[in-house]
NUKOL-380046 format. One record per atom (N, C-alpha, C): residue in three letters; chain; x, y, z; residue number from 1. Coordinates in steps of 0.2 Angstrom, whole numbers. Layout:
<atoms>
ATOM, ALA, A, X, Y, Z, NUM
...
</atoms>
This chain:
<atoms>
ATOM, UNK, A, 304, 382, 113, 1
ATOM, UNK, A, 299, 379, 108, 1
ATOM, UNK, A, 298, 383, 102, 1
ATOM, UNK, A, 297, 378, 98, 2
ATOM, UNK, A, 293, 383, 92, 2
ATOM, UNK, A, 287, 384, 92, 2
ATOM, UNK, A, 288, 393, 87, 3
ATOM, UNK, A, 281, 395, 86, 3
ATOM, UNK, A, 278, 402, 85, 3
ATOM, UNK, A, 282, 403, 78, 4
ATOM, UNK, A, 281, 410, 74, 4
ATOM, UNK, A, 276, 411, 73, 4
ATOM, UNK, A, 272, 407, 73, 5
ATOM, UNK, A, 264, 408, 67, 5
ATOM, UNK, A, 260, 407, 72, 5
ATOM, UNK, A, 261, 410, 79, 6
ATOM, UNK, A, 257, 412, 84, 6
ATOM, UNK, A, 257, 416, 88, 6
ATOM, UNK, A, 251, 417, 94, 7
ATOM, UNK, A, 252, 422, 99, 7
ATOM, UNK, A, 252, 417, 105, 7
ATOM, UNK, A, 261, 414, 104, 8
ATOM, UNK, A, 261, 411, 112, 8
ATOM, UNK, A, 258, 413, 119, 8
ATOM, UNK, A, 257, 411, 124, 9
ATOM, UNK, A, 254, 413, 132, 9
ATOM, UNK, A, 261, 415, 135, 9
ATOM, UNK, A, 264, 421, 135, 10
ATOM, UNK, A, 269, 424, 140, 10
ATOM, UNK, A, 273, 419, 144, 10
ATOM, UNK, A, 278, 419, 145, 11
ATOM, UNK, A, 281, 417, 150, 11
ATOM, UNK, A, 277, 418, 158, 11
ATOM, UNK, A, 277, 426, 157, 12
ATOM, UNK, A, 276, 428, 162, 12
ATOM, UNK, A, 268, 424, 166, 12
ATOM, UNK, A, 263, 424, 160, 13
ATOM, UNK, A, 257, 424, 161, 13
ATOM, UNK, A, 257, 414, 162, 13
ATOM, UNK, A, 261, 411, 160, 14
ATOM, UNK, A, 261, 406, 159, 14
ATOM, UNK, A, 262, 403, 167, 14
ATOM, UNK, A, 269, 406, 168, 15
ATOM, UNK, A, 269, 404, 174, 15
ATOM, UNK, A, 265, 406, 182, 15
ATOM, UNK, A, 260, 409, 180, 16
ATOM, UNK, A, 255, 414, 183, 16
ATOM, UNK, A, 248, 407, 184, 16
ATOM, UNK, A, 248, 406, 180, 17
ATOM, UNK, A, 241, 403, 177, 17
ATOM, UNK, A, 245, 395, 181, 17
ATOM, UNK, A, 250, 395, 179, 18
ATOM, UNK, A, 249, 388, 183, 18
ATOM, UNK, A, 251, 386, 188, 18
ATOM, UNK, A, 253, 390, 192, 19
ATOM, UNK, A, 253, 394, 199, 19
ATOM, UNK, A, 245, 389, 200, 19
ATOM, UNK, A, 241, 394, 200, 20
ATOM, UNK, A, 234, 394, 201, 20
ATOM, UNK, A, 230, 387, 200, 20
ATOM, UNK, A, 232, 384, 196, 21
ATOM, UNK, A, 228, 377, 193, 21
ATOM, UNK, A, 233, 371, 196, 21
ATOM, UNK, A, 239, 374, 198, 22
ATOM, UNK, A, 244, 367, 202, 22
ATOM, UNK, A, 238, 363, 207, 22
ATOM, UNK, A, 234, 365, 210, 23
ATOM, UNK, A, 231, 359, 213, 23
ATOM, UNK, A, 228, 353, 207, 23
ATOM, UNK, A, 226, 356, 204, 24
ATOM, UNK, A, 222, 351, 199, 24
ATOM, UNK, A, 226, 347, 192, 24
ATOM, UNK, A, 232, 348, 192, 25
ATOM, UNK, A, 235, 345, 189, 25
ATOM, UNK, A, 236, 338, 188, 25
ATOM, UNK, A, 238, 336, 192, 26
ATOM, UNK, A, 241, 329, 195, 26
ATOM, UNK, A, 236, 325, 192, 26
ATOM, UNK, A, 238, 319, 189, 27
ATOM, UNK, A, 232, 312, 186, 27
ATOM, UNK, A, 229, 319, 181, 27
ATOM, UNK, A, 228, 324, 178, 28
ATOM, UNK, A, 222, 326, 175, 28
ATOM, UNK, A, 222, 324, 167, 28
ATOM, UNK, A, 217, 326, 165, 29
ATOM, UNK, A, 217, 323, 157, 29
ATOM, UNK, A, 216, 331, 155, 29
ATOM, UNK, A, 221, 332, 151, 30
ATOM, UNK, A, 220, 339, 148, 30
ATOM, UNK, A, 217, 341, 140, 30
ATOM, UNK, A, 213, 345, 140, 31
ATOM, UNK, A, 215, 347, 130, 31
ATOM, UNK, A, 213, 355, 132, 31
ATOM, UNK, A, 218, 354, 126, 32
ATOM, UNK, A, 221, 362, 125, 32
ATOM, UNK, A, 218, 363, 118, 32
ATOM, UNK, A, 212, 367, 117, 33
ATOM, UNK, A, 209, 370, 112, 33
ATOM, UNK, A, 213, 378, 109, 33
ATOM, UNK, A, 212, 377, 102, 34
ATOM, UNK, A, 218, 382, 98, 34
ATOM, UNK, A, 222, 381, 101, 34
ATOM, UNK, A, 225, 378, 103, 35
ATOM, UNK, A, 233, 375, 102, 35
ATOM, UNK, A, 240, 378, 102, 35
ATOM, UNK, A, 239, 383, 98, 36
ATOM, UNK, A, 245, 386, 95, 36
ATOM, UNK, A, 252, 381, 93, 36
ATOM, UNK, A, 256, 383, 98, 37
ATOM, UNK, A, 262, 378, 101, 37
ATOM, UNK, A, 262, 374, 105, 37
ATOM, UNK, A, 256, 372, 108, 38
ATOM, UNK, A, 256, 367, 113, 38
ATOM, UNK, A, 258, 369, 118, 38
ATOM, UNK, A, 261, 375, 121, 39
ATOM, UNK, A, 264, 377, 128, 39
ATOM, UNK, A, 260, 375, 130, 39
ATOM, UNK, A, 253, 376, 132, 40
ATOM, UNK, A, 251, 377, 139, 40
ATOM, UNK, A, 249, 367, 138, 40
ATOM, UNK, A, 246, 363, 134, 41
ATOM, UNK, A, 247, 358, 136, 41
ATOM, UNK, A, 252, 352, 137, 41
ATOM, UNK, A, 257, 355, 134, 42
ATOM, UNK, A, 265, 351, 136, 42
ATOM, UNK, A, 265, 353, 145, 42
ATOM, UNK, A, 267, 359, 146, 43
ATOM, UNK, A, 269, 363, 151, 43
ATOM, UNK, A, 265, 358, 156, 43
ATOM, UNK, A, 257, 357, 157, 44
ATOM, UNK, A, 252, 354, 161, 44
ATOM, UNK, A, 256, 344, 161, 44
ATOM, UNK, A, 258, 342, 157, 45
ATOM, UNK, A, 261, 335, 154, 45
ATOM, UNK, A, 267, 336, 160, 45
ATOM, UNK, A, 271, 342, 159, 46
ATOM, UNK, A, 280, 340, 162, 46
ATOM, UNK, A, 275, 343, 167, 46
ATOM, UNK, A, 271, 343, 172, 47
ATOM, UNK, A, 271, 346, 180, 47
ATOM, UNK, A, 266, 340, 182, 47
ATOM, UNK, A, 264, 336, 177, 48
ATOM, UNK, A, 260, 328, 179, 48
ATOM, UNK, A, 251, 327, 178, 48
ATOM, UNK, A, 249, 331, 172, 49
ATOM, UNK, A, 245, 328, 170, 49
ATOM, UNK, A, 247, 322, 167, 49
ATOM, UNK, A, 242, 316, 167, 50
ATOM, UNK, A, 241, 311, 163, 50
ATOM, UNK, A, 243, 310, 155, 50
ATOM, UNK, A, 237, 314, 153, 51
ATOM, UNK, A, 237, 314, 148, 51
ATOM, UNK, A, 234, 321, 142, 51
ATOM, UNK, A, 235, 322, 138, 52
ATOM, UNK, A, 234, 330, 133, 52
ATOM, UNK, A, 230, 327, 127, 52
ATOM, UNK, A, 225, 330, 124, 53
ATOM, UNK, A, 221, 332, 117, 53
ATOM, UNK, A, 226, 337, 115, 53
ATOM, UNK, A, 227, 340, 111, 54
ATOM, UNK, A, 229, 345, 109, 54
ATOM, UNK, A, 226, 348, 102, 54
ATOM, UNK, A, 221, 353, 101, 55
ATOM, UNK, A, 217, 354, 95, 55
ATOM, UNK, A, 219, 361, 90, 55
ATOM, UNK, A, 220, 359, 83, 56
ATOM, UNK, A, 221, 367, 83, 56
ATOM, UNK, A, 219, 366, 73, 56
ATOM, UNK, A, 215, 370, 71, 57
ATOM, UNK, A, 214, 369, 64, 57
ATOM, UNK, A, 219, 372, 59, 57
ATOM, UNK, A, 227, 376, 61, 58
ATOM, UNK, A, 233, 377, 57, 58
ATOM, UNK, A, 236, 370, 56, 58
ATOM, UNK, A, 236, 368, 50, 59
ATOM, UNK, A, 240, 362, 50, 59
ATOM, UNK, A, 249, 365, 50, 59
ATOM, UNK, A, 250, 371, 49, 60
ATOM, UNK, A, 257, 373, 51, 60
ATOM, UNK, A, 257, 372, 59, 60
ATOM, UNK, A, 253, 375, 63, 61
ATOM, UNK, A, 253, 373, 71, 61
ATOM, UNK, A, 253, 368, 73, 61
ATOM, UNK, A, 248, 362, 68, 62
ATOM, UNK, A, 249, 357, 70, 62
ATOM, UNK, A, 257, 352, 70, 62
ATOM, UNK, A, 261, 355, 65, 63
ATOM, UNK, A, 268, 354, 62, 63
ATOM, UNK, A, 272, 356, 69, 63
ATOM, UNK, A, 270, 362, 69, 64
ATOM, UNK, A, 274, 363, 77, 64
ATOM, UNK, A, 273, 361, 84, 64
ATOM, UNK, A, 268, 361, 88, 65
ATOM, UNK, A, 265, 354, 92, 65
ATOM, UNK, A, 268, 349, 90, 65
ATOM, UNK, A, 267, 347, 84, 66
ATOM, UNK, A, 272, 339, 84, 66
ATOM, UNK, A, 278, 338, 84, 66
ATOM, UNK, A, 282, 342, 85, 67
ATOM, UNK, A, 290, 346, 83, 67
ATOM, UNK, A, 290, 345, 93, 67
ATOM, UNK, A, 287, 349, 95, 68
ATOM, UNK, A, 287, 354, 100, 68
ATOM, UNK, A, 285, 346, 107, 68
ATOM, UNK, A, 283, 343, 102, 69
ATOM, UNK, A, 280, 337, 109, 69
ATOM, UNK, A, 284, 330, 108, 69
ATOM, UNK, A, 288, 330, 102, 70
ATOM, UNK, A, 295, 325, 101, 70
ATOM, UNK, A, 301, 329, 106, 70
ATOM, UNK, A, 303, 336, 104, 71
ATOM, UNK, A, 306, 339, 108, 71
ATOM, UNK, A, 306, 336, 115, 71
ATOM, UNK, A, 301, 335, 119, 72
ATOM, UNK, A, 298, 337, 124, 72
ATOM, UNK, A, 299, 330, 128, 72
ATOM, UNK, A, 302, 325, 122, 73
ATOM, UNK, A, 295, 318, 123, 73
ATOM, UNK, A, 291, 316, 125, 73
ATOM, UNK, A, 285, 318, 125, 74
ATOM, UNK, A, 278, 318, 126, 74
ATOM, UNK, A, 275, 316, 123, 74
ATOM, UNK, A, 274, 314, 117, 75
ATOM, UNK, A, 271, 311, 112, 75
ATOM, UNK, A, 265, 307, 114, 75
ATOM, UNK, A, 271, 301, 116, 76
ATOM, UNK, A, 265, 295, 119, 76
ATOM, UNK, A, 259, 295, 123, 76
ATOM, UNK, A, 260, 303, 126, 77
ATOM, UNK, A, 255, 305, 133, 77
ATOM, UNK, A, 250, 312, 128, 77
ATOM, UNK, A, 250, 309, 121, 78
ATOM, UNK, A, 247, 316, 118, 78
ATOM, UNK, A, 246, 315, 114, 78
ATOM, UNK, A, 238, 318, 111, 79
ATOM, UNK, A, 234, 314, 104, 79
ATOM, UNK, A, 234, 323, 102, 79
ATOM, UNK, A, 235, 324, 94, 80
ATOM, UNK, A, 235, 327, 92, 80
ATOM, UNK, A, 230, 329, 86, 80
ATOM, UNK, A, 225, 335, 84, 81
ATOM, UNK, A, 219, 335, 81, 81
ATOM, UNK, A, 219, 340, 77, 81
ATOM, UNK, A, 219, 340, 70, 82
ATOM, UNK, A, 218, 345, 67, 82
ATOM, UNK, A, 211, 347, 65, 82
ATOM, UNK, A, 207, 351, 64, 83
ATOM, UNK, A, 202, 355, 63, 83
ATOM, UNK, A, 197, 360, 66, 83
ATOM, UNK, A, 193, 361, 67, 84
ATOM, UNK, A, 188, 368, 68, 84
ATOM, UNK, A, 186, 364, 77, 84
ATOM, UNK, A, 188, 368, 81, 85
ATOM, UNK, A, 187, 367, 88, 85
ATOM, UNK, A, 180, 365, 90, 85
ATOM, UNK, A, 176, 367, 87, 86
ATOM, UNK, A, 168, 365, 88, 86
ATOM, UNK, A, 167, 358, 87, 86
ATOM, UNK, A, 168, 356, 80, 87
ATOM, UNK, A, 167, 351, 75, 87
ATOM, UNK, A, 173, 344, 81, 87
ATOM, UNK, A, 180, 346, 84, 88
ATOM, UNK, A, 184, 344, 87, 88
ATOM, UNK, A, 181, 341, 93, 88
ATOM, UNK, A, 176, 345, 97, 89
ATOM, UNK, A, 174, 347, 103, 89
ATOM, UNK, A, 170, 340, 102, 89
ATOM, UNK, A, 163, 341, 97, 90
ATOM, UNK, A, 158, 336, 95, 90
ATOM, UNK, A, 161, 329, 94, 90
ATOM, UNK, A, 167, 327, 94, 91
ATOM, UNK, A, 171, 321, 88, 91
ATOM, UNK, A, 174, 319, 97, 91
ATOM, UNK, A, 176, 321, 100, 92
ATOM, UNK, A, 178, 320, 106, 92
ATOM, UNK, A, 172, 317, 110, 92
ATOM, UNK, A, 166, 321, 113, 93
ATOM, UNK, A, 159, 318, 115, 93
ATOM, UNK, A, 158, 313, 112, 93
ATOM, UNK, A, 158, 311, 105, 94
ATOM, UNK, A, 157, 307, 101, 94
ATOM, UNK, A, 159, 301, 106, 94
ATOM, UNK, A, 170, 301, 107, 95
ATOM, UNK, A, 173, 297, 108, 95
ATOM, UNK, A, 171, 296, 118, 95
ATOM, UNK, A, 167, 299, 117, 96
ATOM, UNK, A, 166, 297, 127, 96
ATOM, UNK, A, 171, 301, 130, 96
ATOM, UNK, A, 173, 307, 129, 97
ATOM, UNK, A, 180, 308, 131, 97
ATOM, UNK, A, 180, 315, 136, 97
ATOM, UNK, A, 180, 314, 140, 98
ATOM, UNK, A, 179, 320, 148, 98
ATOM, UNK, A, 187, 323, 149, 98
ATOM, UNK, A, 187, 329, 152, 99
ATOM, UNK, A, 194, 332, 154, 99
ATOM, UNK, A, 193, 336, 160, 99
ATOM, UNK, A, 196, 335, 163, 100
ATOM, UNK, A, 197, 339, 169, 100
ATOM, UNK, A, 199, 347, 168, 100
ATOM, UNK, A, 205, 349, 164, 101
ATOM, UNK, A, 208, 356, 164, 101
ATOM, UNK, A, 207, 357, 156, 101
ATOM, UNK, A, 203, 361, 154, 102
ATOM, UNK, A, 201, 365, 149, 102
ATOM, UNK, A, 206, 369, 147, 102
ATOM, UNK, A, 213, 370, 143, 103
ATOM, UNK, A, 213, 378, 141, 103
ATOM, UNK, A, 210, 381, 135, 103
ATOM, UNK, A, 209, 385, 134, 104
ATOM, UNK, A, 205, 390, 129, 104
ATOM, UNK, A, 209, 396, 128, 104
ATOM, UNK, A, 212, 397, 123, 105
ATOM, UNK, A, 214, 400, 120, 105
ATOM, UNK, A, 216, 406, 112, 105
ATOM, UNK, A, 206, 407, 111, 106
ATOM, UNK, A, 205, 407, 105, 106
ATOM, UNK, A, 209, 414, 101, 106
ATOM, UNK, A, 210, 416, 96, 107
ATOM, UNK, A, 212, 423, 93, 107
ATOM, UNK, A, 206, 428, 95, 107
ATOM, UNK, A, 211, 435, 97, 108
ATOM, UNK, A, 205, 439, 104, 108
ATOM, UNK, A, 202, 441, 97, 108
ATOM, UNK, A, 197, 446, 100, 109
ATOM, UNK, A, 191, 450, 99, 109
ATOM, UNK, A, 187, 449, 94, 109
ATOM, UNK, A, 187, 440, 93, 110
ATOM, UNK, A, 180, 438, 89, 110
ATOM, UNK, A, 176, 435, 94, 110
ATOM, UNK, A, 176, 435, 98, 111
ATOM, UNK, A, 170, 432, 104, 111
ATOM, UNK, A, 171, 424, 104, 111
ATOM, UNK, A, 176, 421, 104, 112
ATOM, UNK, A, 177, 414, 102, 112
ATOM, UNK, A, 176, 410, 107, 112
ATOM, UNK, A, 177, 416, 114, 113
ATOM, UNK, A, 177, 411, 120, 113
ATOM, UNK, A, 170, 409, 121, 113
ATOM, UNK, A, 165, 414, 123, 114
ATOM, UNK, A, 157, 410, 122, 114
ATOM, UNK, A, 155, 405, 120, 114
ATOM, UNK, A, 159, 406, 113, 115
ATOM, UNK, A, 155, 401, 109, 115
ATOM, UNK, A, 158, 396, 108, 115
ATOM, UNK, A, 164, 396, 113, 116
ATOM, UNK, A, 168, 387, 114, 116
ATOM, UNK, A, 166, 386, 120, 116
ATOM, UNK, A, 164, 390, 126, 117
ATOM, UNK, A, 161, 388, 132, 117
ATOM, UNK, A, 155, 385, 130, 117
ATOM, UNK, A, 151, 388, 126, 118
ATOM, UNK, A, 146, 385, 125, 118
ATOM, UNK, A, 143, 377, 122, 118
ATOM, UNK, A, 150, 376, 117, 119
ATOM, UNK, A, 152, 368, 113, 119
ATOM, UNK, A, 154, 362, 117, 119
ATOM, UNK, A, 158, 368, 124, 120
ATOM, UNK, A, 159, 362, 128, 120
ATOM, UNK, A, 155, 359, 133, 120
ATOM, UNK, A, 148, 364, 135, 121
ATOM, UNK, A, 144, 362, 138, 121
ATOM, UNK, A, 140, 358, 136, 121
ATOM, UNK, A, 137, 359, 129, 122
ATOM, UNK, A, 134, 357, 125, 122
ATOM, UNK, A, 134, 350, 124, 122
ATOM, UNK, A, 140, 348, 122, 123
ATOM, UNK, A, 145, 341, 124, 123
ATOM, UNK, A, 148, 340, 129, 123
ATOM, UNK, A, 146, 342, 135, 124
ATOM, UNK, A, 148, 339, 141, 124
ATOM, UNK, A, 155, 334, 140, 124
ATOM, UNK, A, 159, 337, 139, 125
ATOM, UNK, A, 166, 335, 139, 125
ATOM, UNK, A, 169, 338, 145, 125
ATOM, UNK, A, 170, 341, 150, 126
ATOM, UNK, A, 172, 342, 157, 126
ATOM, UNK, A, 167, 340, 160, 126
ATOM, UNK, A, 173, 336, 165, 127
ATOM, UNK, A, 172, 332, 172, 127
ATOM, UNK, A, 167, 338, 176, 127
ATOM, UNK, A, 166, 333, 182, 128
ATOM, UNK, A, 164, 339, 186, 128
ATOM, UNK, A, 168, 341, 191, 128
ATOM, UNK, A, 169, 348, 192, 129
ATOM, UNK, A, 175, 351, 197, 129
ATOM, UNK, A, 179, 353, 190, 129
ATOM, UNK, A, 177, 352, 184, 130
ATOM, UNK, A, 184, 353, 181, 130
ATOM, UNK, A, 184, 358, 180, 130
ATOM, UNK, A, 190, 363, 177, 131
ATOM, UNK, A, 192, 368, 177, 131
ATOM, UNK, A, 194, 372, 169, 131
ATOM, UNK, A, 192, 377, 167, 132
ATOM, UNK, A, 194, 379, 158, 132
ATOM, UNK, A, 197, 385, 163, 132
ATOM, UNK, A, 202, 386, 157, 133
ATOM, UNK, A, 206, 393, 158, 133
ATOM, UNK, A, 205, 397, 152, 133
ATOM, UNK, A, 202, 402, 153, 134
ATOM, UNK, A, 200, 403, 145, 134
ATOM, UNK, A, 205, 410, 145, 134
ATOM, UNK, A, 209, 411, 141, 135
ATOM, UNK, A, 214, 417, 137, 135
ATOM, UNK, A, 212, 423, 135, 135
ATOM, UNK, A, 211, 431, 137, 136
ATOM, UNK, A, 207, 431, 132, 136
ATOM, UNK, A, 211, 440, 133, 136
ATOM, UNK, A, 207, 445, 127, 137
ATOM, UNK, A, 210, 451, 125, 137
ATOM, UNK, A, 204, 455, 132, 137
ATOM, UNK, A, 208, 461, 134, 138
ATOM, UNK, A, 205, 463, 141, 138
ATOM, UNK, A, 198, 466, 139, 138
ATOM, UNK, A, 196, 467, 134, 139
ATOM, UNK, A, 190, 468, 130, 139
ATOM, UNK, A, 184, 464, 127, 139
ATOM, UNK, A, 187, 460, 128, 140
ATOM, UNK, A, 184, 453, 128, 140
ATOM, UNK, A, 179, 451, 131, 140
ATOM, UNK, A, 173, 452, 130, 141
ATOM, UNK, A, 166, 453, 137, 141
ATOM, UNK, A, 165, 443, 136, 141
ATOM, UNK, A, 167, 443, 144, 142
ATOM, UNK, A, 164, 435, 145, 142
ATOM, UNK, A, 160, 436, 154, 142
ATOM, UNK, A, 157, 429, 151, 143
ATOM, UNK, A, 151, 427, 157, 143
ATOM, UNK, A, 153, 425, 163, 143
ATOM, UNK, A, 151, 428, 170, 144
ATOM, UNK, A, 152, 428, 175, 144
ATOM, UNK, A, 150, 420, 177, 144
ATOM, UNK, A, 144, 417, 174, 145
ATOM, UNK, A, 141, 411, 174, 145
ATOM, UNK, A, 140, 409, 167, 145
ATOM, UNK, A, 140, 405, 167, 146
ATOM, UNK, A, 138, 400, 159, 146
ATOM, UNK, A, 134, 393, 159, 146
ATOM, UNK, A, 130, 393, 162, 147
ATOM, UNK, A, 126, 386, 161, 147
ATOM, UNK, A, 128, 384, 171, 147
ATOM, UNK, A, 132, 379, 171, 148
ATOM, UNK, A, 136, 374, 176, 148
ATOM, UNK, A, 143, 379, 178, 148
ATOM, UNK, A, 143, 383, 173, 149
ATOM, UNK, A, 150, 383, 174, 149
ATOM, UNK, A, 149, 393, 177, 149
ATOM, UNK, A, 157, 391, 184, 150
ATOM, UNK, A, 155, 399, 186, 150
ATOM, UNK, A, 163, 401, 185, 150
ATOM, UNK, A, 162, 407, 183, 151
ATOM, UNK, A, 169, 413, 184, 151
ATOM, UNK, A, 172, 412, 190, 151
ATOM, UNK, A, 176, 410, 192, 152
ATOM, UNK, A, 181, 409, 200, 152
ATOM, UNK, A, 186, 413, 201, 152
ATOM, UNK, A, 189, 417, 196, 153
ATOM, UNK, A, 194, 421, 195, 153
ATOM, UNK, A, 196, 425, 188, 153
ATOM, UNK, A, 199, 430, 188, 154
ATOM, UNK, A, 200, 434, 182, 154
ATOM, UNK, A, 206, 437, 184, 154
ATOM, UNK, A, 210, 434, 179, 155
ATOM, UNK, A, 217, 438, 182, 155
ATOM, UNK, A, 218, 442, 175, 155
ATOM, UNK, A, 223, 446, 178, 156
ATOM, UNK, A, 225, 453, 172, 156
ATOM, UNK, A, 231, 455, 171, 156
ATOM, UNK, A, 234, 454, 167, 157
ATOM, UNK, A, 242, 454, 165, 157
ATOM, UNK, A, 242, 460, 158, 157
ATOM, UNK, A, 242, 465, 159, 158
ATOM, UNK, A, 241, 471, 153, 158
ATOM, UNK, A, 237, 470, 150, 158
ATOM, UNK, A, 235, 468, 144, 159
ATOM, UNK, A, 228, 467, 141, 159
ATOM, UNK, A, 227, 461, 140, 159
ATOM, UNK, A, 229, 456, 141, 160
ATOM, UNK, A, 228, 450, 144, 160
ATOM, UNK, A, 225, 448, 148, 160
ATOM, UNK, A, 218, 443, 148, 161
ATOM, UNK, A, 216, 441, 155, 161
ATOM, UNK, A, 215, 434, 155, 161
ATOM, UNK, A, 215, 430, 159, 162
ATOM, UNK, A, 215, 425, 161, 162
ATOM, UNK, A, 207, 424, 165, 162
ATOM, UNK, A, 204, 420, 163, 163
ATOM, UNK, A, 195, 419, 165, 163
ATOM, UNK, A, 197, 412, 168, 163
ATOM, UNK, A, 195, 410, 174, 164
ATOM, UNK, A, 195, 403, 176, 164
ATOM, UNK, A, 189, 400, 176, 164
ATOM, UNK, A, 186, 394, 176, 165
ATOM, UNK, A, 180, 394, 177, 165
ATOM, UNK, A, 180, 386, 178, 165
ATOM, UNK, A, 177, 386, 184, 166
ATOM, UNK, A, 173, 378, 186, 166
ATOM, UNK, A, 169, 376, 186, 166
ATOM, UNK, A, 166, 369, 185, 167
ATOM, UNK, A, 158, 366, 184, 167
ATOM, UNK, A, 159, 366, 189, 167
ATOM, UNK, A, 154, 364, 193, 168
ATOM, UNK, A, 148, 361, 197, 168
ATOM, UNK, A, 149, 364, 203, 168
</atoms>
């Protein structure tokens, strides 16, 4: 896949992380917030989610995502969204629109994971039972608990960690 003008999720970590969520896969509705290349929610598509959001405010990403999900042929099973994750979040709530597997994958060490845990709660866009995988730099201080939502797991791949979190 393309996707130089990112920090794709490792092979290594990729196949880790879905390891972990293959139960929840099957029928789910996914969206993959900052986006990058789309790996993580193509990857989720070819193992048998239903359906992808895919949200990223680079319109160069967005250029790749749509490269990457023709490649792929997935299109049809994938709505593609350019702008600011927050603003994305709201416009989806707007649409009625729930998701079962959350990824999050902001750029590390601005604290971006909080304050998209926060947008998604806020707008109650995850089901209940559903699951966010949030990506983040191993310095990266996030919440054991966030409203509804609790920390289940934290995996660590060098300076990489993986934060799992479920509602209800």
């Amino acid at each position: 896949m393309k996707g130089d003008v990112t920090r794709p999720t490792s092979d290594r970590v990729k196949e880790s992380l879905f390891n972990i969520i293959a139960p929840y896969i099957a029928e789910s509705d996914v969206l993959d917030l900052f986006a990058g290349t789309g790996n993580l929610a193509i990857e989720a598509l070819s193992r048998g989610a239903k359906t992808a959001v895919l949200v990223d405010k680079s319109h160069e990403s967005i250029m790749v995502i749509k490269e990457n999900l023709a490649h792929t042929k997935m299109v049809d099973r994938a709505t593609v969204l350019v702008g600011d994750v927050a603003v994305m979040i709201k416009k989806l709530y707007n649409e009625g629109k729930k998701f079962d597997i959350i990824f999050l994958d902001p750029p590390y060490n601005k604290n971006l994971v909080q304050s998209t845990l926060n947008h998604i709660l806020e707008n109650d866009i995850i089901t209940d039972g559903g699951i966010i995988v949030a990506e983040r730099d191993k310095d990266d201080d996030v919440p054991e608990e966030f409203g509804v939502l609790k920390l289940i797991r934290d995996q660590k791949y060098g300076d990489t960690v993986l934060s799992f979190y479920k509602k209800g």
